[in-house]
C-alpha positions in Angstrom: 2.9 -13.4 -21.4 1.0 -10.2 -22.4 -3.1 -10.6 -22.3 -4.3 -9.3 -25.1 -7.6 -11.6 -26.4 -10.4 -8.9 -24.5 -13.2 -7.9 -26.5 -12.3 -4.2 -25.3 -16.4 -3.6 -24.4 -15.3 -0.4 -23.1 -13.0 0.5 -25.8 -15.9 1.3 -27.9 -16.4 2.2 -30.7 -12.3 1.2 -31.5 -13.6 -2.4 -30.9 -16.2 -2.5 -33.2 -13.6 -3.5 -35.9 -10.2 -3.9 -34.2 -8.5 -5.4 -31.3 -8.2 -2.7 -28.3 -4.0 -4.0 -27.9 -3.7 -2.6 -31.2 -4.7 1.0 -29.8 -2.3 3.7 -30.7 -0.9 5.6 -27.7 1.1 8.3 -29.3 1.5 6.8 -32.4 2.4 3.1 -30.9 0.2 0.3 -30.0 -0.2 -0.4 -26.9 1.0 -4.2 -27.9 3.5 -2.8 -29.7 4.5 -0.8 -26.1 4.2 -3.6 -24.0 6.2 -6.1 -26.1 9.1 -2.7 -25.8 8.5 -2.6 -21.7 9.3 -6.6 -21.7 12.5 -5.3 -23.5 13.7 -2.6 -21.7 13.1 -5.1 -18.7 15.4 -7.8 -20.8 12.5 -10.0 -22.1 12.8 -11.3 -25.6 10.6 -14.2 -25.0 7.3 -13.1 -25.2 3.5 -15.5 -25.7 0.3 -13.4 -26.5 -3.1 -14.7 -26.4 -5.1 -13.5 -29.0 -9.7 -14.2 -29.6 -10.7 -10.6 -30.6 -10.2 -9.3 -34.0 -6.9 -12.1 -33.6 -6.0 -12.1 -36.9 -5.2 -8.5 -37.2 -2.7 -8.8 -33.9 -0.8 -11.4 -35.9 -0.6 -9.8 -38.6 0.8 -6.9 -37.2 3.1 -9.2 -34.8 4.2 -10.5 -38.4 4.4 -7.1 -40.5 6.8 -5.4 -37.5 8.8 -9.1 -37.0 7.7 -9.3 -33.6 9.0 -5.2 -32.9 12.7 -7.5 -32.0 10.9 -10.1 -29.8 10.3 -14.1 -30.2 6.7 -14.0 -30.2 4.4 -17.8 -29.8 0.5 -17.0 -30.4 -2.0 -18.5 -27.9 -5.1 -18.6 -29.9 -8.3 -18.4 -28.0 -9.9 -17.6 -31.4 -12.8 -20.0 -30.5 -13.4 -18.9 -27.0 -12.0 -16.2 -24.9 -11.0 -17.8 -21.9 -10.3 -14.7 -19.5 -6.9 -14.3 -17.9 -6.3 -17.6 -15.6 -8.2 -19.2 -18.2 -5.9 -18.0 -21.0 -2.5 -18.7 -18.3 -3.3 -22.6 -18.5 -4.0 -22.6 -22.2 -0.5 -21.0 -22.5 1.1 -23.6 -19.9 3.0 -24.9 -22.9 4.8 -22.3 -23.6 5.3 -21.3 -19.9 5.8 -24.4 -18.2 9.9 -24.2 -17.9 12.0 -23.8 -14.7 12.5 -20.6 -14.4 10.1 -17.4 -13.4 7.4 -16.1 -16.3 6.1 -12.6 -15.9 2.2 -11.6 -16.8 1.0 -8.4 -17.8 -2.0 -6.9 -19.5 -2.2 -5.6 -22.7 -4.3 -2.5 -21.5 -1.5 -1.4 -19.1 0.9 0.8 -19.7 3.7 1.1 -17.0 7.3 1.4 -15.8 7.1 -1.1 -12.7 10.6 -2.7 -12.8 10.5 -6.2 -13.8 14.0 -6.5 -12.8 13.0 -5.4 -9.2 9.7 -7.6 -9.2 11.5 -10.5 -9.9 14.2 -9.9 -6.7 11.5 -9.4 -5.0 9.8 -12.4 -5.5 13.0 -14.7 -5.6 14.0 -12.9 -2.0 11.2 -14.1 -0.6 10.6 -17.5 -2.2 6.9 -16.4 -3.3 4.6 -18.6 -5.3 3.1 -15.5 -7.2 4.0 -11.9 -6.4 2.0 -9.4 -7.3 2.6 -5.3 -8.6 0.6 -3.2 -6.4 -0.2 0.4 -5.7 -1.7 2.6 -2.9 -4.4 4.5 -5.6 -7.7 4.7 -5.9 -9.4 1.5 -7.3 -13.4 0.5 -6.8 -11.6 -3.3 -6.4 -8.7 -4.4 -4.3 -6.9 -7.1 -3.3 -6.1 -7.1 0.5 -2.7 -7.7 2.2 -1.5 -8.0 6.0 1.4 -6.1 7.4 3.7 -8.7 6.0 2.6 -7.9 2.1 0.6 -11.2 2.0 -2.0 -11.6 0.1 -5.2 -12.1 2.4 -8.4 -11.1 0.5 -10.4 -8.8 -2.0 -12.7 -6.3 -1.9 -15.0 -4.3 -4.4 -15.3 -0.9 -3.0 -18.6 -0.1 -4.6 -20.8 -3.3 -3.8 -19.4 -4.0 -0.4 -18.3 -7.1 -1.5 -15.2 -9.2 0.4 -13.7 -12.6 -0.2 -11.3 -13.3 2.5 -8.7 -16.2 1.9 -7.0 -15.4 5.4 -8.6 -14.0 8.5 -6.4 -11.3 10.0 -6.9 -8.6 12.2 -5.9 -5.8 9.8 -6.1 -5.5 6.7 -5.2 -2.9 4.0 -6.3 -2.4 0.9 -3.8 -1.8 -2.4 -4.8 -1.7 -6.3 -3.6 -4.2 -8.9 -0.8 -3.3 -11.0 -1.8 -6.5 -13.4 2.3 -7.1 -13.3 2.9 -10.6 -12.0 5.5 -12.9 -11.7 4.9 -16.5 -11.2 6.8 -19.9 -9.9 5.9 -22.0 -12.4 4.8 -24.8 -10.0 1.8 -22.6 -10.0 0.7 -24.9 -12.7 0.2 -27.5 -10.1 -1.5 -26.0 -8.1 -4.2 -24.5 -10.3 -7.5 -26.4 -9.9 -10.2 -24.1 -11.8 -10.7 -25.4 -15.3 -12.2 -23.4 -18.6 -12.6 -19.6 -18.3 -12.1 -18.0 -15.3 -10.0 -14.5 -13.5 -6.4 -14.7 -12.4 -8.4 -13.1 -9.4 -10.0 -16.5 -8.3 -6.7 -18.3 -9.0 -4.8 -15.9 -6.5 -7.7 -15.9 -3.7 -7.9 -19.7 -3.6 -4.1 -20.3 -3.5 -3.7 -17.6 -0.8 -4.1 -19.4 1.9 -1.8 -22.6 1.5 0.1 -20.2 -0.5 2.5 -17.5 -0.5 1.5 -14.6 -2.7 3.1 -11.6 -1.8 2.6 -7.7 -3.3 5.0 -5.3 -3.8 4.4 -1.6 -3.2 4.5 0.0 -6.4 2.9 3.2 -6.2 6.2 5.6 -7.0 6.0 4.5 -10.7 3.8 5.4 -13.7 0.6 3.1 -14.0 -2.6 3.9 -16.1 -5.1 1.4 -17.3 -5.7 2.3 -20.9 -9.1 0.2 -20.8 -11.3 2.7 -21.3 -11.0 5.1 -25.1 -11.1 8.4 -22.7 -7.5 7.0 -20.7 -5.7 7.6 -24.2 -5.3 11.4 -23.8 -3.8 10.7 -20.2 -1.9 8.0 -21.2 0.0 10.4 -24.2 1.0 12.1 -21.4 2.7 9.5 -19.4 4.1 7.7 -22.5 5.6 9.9 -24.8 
């Protein structure tokens, strides 16, 4: 599932009149680049939530058939529901018996799926989570066995702890996940809400694991002043 119904407040002024996943990045959206980093990763499967500026992201989806993908619309046209919000309006389309894979529209990366997904079949998580050692105002906290404990915002001080340990270090979000799909069931928040509160209040009964991602190429593309960098990382 690629995220990609955000208003884009900091995309400005690009959002004043389009949807920031339809942002070129050398000449590509960054849609467009995702749905091709699902591919190269063997996804051809793909569901995209759309609320911002929707109709032109189908359209497009429709004028470039998809760029080779299968591609289901989760339409949030009437409320943007924020990314665990937007997950459980998806659970139709996600709801099988095998491992779905999240990512943000706004990222641009080459985390291996294939990787992330031994990973997190090795070790039998519910969610794992792609993480880096960079520097990030917010972070999600981990013990020395990559488990998901807590999360902190750098600049306010603020910490939510899910499990008391010790020790504690501190990694960025990648916004590449891969989920069990029993994570449906466990799931308890309800209308719009942040991935972020759905991993801190299943940590603890839970096991969500991150995976040390720094060696690849990450950028968040959130902001109109990333583009420049990112044509640099993503020819």
């Amino acid at each position: 599932m690629i995220f990609a119904a955000g208003i884009g407040s900091r995309f400005k002024p690009w959002t004043d009149n389009h949807p920031k996943a339809l942002a070129l990045v050398n000449e590509k959206s960054l849609l467009q680049r995702n749905v091709e980093y699902l591919q190269a990763n063997g996804i051809f499967d793909v569901v995209i939530n759309v609320h911002h500026f929707s109709e032109q992201i189908i359209d497009a989806i429709q004028q470039n058939n998809g760029w080779g993908s299968n591609i289901l619309i989760s339409d949030e046209t009437n409320e943007v529901l924020e990314t665990g919000g937007g997950l459980m309006k998806a659970m139709p389309f996600l709801n099988t018996d095998e491992p779905f894979v999240t990512i943000n529209a706004d990222i641009l990366t080459d985390i291996s799926i294939t990787d992330l997904l031994l990973f997190h079949n090795q070790n039998q998580s519910l969610i794992s989570l792609s993480v880096s050692n960079r520097i990030s105002t917010r972070n999600f906290l981990f013990n020395d066995k990559n488990r998901l404990c807590g999360w902190e915002n750098k600049t306010t001080g603020e910490k939510k702890i899910s499990i008391q340990e010790a020790e504690l270090y501190s990694m960025a979000y990648c916004c590449v996940a891969i989920f069990n799909p029993t994570v449906f069931n466990h799931i308890t928040q309800k209308g719009k809400f942040s991935l972020t509160d759905v991993y801190l209040s299943l940590a603890e009964n839970n096991l969500i694991l991150g995976k040390d991602c720094s060696a690849n190429k990450f950028i968040d593309v959130g902001k109109s002043e990333s583009v420049a960098i990112a044509e640099k990382l993503f020819l």
